[in-house]
NUBA-858698 format. One record per residue: residue number from 1; residue in one letter; x, y, z of N, C-alpha, C in turn. Coordinates in pm, 1 decimal, padded with zeros to 6 digits, m for minus. Example, Ala and Ser with C-alpha at 12.3 -4.5 7.8 and 13.67 -1.06 7.14 Angstrom:
> nr rest n_xx n_yy n_zz ca_xx ca_yy ca_zz c_xx c_yy c_zz
> 1 A 01319.0 m00569.0 00780.0 01230.0 m00450.0 00780.0 01320.0 m00330.0 00780.0
> 2 S 01285.0 m00225.0 00708.0 01367.0 m00106.0 00714.0 01290.0 00003.0 00787.0
This chain:
> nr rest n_xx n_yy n_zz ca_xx ca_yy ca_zz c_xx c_yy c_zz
> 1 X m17712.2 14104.2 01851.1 m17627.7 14157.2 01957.5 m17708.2 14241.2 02056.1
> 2 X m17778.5 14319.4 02053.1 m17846.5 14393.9 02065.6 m18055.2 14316.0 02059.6
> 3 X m18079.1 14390.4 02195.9 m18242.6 14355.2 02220.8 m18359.9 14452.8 02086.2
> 4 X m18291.8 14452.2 01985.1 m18394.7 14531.3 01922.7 m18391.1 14506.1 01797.5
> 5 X m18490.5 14478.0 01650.0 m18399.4 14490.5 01544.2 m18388.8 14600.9 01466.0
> 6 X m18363.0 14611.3 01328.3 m18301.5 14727.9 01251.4 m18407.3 14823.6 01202.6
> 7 X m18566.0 14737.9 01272.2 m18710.5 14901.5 01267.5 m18724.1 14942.1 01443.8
> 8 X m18608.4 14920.2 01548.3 m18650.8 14963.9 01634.2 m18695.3 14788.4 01749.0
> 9 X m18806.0 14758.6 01686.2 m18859.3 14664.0 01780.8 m18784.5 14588.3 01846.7
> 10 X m18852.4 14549.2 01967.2 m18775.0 14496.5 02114.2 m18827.9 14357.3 02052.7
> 11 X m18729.5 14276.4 02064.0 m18732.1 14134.4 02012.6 m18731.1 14003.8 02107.9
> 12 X m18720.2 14075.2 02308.5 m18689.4 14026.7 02389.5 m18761.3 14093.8 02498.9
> 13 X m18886.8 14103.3 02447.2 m19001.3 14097.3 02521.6 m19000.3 14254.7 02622.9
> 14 X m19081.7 14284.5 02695.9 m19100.3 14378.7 02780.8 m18924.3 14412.6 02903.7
> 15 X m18842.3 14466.4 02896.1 m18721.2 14516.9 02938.8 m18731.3 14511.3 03121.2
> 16 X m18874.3 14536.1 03138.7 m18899.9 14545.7 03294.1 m18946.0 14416.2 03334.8
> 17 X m18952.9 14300.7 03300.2 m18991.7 14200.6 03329.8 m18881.8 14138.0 03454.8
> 18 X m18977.8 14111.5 03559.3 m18893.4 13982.4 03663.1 m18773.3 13952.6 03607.9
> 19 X m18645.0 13976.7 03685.2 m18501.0 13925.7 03673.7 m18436.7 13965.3 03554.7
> 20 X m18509.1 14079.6 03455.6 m18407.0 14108.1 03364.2 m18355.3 14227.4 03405.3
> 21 X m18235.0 14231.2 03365.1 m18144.7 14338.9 03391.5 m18115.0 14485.8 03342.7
> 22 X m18176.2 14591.5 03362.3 m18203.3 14726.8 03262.4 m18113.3 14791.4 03378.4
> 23 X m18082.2 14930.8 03249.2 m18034.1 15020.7 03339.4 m18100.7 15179.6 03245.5
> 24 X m18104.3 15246.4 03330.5 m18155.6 15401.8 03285.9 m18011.0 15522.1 03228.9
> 25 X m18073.4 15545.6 03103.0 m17936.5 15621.3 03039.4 m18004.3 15759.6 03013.7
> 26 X m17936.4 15855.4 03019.2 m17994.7 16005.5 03019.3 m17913.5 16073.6 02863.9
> 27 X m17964.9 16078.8 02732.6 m17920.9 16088.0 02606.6 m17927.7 16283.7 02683.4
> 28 X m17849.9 16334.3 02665.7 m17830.2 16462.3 02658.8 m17797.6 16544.0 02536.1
> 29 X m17860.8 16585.0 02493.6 m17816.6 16709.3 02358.0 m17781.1 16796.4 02350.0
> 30 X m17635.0 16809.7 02327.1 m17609.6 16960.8 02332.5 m17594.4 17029.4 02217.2
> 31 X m17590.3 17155.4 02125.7 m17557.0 17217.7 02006.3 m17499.6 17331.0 02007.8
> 32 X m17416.2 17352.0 01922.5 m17382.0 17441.1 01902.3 m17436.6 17580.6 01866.8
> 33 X m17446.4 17680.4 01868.5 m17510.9 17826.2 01858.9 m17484.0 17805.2 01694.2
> 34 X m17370.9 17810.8 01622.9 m17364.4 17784.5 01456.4 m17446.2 17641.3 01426.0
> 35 X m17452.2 17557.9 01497.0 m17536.9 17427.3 01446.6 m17691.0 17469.2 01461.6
> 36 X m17755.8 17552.4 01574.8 m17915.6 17605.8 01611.8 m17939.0 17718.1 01465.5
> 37 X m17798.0 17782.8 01456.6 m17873.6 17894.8 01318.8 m17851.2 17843.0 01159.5
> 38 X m17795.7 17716.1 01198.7 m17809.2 17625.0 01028.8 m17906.2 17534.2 01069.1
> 39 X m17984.3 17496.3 01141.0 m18126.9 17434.8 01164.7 m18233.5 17524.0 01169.8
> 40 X m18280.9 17664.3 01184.5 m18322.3 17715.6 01156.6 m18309.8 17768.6 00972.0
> 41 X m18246.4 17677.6 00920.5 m18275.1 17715.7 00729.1 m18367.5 17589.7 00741.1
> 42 X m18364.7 17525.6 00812.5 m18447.0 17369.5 00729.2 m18590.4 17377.9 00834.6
> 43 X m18684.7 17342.3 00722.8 m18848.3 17394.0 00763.8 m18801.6 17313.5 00896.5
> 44 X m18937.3 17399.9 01033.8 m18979.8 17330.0 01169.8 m19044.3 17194.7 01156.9
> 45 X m19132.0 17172.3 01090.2 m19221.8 17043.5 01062.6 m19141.6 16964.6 00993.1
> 46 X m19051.8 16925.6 00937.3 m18916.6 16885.5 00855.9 m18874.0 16788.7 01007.8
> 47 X m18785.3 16918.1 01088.8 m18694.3 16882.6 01232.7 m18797.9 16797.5 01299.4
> 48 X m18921.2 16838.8 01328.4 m19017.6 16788.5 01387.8 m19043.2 16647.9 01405.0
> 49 X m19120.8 16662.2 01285.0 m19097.8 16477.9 01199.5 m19011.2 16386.4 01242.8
> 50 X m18880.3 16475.1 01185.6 m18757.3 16330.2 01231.2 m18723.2 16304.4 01391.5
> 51 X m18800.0 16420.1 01490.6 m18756.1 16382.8 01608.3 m18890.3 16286.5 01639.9
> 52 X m18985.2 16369.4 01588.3 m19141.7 16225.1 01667.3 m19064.0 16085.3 01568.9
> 53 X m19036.8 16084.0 01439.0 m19019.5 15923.6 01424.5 m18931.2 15845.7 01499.6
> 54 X m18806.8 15944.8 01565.4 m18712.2 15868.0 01679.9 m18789.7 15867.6 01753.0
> 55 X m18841.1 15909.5 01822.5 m18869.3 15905.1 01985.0 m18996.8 15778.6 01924.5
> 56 X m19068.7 15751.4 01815.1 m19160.4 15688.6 01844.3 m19096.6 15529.9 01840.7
> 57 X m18959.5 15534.8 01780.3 m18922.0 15387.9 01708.7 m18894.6 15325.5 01835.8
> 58 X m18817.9 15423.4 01978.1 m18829.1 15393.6 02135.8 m18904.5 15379.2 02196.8
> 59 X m19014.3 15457.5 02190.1 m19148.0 15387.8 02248.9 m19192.3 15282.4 02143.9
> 60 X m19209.4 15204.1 02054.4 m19252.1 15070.2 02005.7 m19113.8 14977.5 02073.2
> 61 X m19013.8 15021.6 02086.2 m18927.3 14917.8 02147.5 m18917.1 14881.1 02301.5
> 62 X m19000.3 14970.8 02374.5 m19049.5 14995.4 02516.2 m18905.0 15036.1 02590.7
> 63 X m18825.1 15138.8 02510.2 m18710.6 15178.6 02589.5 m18701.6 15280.9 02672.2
> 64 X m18803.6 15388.5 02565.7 m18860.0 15539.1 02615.0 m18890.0 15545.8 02737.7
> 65 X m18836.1 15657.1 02840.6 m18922.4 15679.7 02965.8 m18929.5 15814.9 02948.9
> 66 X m18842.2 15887.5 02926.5 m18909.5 16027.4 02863.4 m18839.9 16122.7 02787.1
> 67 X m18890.4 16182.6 02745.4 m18791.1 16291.8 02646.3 m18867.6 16429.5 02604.1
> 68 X m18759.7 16546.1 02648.6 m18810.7 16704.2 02672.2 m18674.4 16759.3 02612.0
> 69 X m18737.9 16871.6 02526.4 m18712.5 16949.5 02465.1 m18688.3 17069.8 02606.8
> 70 X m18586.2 17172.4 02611.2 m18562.2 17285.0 02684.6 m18563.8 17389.2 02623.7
> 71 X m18671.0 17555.9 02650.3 m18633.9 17635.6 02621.2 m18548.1 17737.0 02596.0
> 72 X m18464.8 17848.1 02549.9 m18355.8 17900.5 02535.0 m18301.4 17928.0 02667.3
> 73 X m18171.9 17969.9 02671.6 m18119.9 17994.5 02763.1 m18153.4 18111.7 02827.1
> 74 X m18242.7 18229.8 02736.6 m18249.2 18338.6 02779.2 m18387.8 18322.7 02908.6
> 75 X m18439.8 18194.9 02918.6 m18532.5 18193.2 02943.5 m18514.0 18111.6 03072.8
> 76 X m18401.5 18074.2 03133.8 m18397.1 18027.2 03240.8 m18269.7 18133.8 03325.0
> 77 X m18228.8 18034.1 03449.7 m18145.4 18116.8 03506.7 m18048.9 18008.4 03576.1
> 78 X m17942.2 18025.1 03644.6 m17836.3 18014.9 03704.0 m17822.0 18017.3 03894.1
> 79 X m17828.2 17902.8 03906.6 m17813.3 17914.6 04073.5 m17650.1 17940.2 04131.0
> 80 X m17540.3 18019.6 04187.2 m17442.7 17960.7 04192.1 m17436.3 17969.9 04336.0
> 81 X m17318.5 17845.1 04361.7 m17356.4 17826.4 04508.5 m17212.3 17863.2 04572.6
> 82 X m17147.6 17950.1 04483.6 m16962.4 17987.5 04540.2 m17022.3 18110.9 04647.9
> 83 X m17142.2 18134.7 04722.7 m17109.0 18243.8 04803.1 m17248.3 18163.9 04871.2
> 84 X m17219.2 18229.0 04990.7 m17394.3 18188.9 05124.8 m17397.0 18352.8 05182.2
> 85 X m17568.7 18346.3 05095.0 m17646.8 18270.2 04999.0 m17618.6 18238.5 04894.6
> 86 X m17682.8 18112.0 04840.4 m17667.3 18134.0 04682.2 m17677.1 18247.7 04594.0
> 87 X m17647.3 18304.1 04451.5 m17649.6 18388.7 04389.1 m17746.7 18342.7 04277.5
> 88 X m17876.8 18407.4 04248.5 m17957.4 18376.0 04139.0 m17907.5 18459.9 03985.6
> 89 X m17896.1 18413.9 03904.4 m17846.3 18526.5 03769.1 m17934.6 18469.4 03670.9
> 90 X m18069.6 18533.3 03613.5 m18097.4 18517.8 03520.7 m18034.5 18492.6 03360.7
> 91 X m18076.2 18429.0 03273.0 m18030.1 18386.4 03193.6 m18041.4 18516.4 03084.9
> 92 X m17998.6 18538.8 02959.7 m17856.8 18464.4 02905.0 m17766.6 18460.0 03008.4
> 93 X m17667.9 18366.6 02998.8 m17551.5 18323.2 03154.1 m17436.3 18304.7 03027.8
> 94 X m17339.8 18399.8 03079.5 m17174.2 18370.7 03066.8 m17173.6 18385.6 02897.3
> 95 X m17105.6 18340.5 02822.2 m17072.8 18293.9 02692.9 m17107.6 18160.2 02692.9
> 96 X m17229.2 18140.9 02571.6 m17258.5 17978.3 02582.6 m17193.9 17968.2 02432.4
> 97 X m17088.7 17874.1 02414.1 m17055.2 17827.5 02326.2 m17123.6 17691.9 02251.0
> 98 X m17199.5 17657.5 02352.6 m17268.8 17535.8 02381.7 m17378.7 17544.2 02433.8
> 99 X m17485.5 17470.3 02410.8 m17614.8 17506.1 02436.9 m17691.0 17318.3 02496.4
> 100 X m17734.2 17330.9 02568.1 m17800.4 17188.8 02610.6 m17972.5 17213.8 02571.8
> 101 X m18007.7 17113.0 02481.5 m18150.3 17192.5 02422.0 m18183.6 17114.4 02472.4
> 102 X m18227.6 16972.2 02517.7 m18307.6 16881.7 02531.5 m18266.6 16733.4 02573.7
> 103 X m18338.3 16641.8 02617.9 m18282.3 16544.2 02633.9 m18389.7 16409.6 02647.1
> 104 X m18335.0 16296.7 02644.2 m18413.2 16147.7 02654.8 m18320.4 16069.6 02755.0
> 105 X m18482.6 15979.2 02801.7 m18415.9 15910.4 02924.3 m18490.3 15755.1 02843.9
> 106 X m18403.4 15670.7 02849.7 m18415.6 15535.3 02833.9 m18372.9 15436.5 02911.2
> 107 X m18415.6 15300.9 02902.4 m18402.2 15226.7 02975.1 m18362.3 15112.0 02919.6
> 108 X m18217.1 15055.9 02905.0 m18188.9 14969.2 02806.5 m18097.8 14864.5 02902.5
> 109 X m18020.3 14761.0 02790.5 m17966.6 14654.3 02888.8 m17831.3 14685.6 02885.2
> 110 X m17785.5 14753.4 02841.1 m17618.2 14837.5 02850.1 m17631.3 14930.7 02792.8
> 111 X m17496.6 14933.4 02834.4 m17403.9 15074.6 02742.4 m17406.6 15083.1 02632.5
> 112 X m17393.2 14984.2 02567.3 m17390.6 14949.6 02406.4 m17526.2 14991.4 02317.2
> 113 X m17595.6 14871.8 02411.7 m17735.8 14957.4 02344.8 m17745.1 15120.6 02349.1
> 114 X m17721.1 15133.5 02448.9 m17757.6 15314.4 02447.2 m17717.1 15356.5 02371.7
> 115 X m17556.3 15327.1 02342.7 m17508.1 15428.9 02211.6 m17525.3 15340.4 02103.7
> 116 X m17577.2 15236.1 02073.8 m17655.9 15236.4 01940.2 m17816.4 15326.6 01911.1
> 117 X m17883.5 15330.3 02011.0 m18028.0 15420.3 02034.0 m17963.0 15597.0 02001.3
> 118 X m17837.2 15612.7 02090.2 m17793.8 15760.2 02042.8 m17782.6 15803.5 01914.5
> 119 X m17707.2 15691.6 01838.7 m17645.6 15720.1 01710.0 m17775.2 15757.0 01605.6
> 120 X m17846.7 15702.3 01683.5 m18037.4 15680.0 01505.7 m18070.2 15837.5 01549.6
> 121 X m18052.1 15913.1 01667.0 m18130.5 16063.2 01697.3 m18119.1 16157.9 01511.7
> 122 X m18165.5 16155.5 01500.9 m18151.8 16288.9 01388.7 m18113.4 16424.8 01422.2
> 123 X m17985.1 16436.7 01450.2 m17956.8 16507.0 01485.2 m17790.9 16570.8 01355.2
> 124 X m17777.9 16691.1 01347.4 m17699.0 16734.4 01255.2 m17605.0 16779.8 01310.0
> 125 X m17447.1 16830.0 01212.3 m17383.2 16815.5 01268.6 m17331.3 16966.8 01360.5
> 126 X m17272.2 16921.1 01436.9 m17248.5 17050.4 01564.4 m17350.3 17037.4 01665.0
> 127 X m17379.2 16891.4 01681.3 m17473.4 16908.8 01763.1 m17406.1 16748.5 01835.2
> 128 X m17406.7 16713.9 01927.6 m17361.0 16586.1 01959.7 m17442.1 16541.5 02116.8
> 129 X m17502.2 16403.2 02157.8 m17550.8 16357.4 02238.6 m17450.5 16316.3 02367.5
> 130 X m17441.8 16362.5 02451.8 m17337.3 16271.6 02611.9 m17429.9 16175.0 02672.8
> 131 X m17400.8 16034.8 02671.9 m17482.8 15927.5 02700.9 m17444.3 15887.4 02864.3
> 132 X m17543.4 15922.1 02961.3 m17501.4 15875.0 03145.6 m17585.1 15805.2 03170.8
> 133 X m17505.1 15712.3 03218.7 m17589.3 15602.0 03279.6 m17633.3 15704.2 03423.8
> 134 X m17810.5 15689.8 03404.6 m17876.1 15729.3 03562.5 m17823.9 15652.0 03671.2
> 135 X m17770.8 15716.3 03778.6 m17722.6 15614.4 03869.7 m17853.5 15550.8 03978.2
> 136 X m17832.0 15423.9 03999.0 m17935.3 15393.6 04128.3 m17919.8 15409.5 04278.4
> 137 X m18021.6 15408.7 04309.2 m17971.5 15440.5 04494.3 m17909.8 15302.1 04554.6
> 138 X m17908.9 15165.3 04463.0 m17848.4 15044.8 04481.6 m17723.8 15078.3 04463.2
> 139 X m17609.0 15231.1 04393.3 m17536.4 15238.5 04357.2 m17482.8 15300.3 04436.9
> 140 X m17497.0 15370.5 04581.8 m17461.2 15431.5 04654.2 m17427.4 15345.6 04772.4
> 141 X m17338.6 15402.5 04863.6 m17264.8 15295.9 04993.8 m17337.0 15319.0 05115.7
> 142 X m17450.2 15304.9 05114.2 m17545.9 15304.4 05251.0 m17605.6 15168.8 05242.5
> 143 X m17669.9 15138.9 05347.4 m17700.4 15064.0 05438.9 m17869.1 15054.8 05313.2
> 144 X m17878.7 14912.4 05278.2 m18048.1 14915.7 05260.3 m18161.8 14934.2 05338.9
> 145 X m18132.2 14927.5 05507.9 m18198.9 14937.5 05575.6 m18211.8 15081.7 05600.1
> 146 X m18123.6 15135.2 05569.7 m18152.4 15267.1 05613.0 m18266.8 15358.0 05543.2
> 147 X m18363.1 15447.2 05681.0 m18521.8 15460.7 05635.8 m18525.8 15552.7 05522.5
> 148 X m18396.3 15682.6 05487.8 m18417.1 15744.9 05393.3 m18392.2 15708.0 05245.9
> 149 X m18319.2 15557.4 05203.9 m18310.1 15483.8 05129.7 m18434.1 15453.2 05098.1
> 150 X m18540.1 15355.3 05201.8 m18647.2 15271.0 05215.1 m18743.6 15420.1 05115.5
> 151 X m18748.4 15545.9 05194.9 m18787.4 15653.5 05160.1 m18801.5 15660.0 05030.1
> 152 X m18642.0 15681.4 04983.9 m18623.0 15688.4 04839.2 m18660.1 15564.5 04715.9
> 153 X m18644.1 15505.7 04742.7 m18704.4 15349.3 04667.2 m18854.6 15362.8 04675.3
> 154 X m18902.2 15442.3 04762.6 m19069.1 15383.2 04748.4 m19096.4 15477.6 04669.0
> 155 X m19043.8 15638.3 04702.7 m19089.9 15696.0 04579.8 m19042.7 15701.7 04474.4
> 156 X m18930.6 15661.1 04416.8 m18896.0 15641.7 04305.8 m19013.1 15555.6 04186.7
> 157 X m19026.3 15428.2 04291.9 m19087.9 15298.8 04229.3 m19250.3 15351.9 04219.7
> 158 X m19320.0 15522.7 04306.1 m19450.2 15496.5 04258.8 m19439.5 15604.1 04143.6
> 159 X m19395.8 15693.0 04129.6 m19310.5 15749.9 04029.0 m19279.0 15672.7 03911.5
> 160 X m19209.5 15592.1 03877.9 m19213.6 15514.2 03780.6 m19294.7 15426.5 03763.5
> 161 X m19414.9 15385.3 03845.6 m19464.1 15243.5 03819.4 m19387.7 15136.7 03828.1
> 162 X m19306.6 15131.1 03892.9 m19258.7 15024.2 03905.1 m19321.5 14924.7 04017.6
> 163 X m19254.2 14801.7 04025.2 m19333.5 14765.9 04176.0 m19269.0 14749.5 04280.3
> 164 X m19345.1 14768.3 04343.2 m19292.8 14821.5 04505.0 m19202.6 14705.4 04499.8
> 165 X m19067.2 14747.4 04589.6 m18970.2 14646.2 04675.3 m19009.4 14573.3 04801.6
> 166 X m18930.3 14493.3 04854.3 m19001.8 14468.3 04975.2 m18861.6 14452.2 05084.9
C-alpha cells in the first residue's frame, strides 16, 4: 500500500524522480510538561537512540529532509503583532500547557504515508505529533508568470536541490 516496507526501505525507487508525485509534510511534536518530567526518569542516551534509529529508518527510505529538536521555552521569545509596533516578550510566555519540542519534515506520496511514518516516532505518551502538509507556491492563486513567484521557485529549488524549473 504504501512506498516503503516494514524496515523502513523505499521499495519505489528515489521519491524525487521525473513525474513522480511527492508532497512535503511537517511531523510537529508537541508534549506535555507531565509527559517532559516522566521522560526525564528514562536515561538521555536511552531517548536518544530511539530518536537517531527513527530519523535514520527515513533517511534509508529517502523521505527525510530534515528534523530539529527546539530548545525550552524559557529560551526563546514571543513576537505579538495585536499592537504597531509589534510587542517582543521573552520567554517563559503565558501558561504552556503544551510545549512544541521539535519537529521533522518529510517528503512522501500522501497523507497516508505520513501518518504511517508519524505513528513509528518513539514517542511516549502525552506527547502527540500534528501532521501538515507543507503547502506549495503551486498551491496559491497567482499567476505563474508572476516575477515574485518565478523569485520564489528559484529559491526554493536552490535551497533544496532541486532542479531548476523552467
Amino acid at each position: 500500500m504504501f512506498p516503503f516496507d516494514v524496515l523502513g526501505e523505499r521499495v519505489d525507487n528515489d521519491p524525487l524522480i521525473e513525474g513522480a508525485t511527492t508532497m512535503r509534510y511537517m511531523l510537529i511534536m508537541h508534549t506535555t510538561e507531565d509527559a517532559v518530567e516522566e521522560s526525564e526518569q528514562i536515561p538521555f542516551e536511552q531517548i536518544f537512540e530511539s530518536m537517531g534509529r527513527y530519523n535514520e529508518s527515513m533517511t534509508k527510505a529517502g523521505v527525510l529532509l530534515a528534523a530539529e529538536g527546539l530548545t525550552g521555552p524559557d529560551e526563546g521569545l514571543v513576537v505579538d503583532f495585536s499592537g504597531d509596533p509589534p510587542m517582543v516578550t521573552d520567554g517563559p510566555y503565558g501558561e504552556t500547557k503544551e510545549l512544541f519540542h521539535g519537529f521533522w519534515v518529510i517528503e512522501v506520496s500522501s497523507k497516508e504515508e505520513a501518518a504511517e511514518w508519524a505513528k513509528r516516532a518513539p514517542l511516549s505518551a502525552g506527547s502527540y505529533l500534528e501532521v501538515r502538509r507543507i503547502g506549495e507556491l503551486e498551491d496559491l492563486p497567482i499567476s505563474p508568470d508572476n516575477e515574485w513567484a518565478q523569485k520564489a521557485l528559484r529559491q526554493r529549488d536552490e535551497l533544496t536541490g532541486r532542479a531548476a524549473r523552467t
